[in-house]
N, C-alpha and C positions, 0 to 999 in steps of 0.2 A: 531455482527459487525466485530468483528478481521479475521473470517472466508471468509469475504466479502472483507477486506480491505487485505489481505493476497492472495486472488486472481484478484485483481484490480491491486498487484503489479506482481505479475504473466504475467499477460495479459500485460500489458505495457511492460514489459524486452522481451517478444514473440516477440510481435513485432516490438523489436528494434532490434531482430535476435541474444538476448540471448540465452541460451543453460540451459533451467530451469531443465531438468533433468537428470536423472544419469543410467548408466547401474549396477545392483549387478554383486556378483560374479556368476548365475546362467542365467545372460544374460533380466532379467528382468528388463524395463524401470520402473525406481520411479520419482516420481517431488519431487524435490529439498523443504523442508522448508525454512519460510522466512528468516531465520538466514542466510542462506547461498546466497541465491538469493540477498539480502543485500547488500553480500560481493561480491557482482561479480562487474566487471568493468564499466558494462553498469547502474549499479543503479544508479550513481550521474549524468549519461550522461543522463539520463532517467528522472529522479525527481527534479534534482538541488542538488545543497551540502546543501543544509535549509532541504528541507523536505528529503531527504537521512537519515540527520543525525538526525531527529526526529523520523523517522521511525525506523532506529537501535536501538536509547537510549529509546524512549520508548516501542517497540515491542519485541526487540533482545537481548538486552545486557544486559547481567548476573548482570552488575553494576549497571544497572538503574530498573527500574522496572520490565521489561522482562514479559510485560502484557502476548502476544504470549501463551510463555508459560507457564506460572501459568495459563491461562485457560484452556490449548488444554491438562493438564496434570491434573484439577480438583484442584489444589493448591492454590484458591481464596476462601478466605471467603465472607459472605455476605457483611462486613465491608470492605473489599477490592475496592467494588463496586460503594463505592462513594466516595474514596479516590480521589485526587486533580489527580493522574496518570488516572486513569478510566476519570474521569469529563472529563480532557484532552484528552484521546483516542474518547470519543464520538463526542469532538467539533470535533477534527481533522477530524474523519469522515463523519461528516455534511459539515464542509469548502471543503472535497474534494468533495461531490455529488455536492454541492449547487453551489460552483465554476465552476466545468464545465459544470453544466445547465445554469448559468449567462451566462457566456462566450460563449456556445451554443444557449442560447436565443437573445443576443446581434448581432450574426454574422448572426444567418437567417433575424432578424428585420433591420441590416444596409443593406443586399443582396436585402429585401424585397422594400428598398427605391430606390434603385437602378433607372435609366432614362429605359425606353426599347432603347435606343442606344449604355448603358453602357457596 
């Protein structure tokens, strides 16, 4: 799921005409990790200051639990896994699919009620 919800945040910073990735010193394009994509300017214009700052403190930040990366680095135990942060990382990512399916089901069924005049 972090894999999914790390390029869900990718895709939204695109195209809000961020700049996700970096040239090295040998002129080869990398994308950017989520730590830094985060911290770019367009992230709270993009998500809100709420889910911004949820996504840093639980994804990002060395102070918090830095899901991100204890998994993309093998440094989760089994027991890690159903800690109150995990539990939290999984709703988070159901509320975002689930939300904008609502929200996407909601606006085709009001379009759908529509008059043929409207």
């Amino acid at each position: 799921m972090l894999p999914q919800i790390e390029h869900l945040v990718r895709v939204h910073l695109k195209q809000a005409g961020a700049k996700t990735t970096n040239l090295d010193k040998d002129g080869i394009e990398n994308e950017n990790g989520m730590s830094t994509l985060m911290n770019l300017p367009e992230a709270e214009q993009v998500f809100g200051r709420n889910l911004a700052f949820e996504l840093r403190a639980l994804f990002c930040d060395a102070f918090g639990p830095n899901l991100r990366n204890e998994l993309a680095h093998g440094l989760l135990d089994e027991e890690a896994f159903h800690s109150p942060f995990a539990i939290y990382a999984w709703w988070l990512g159901l509320h975002l699919v689930f939300h904008t399916w609502w929200n996407m089901a909601h606006k085709s069924a009001t379009e759908g009620e529509a008059g043929p005049d409207d």
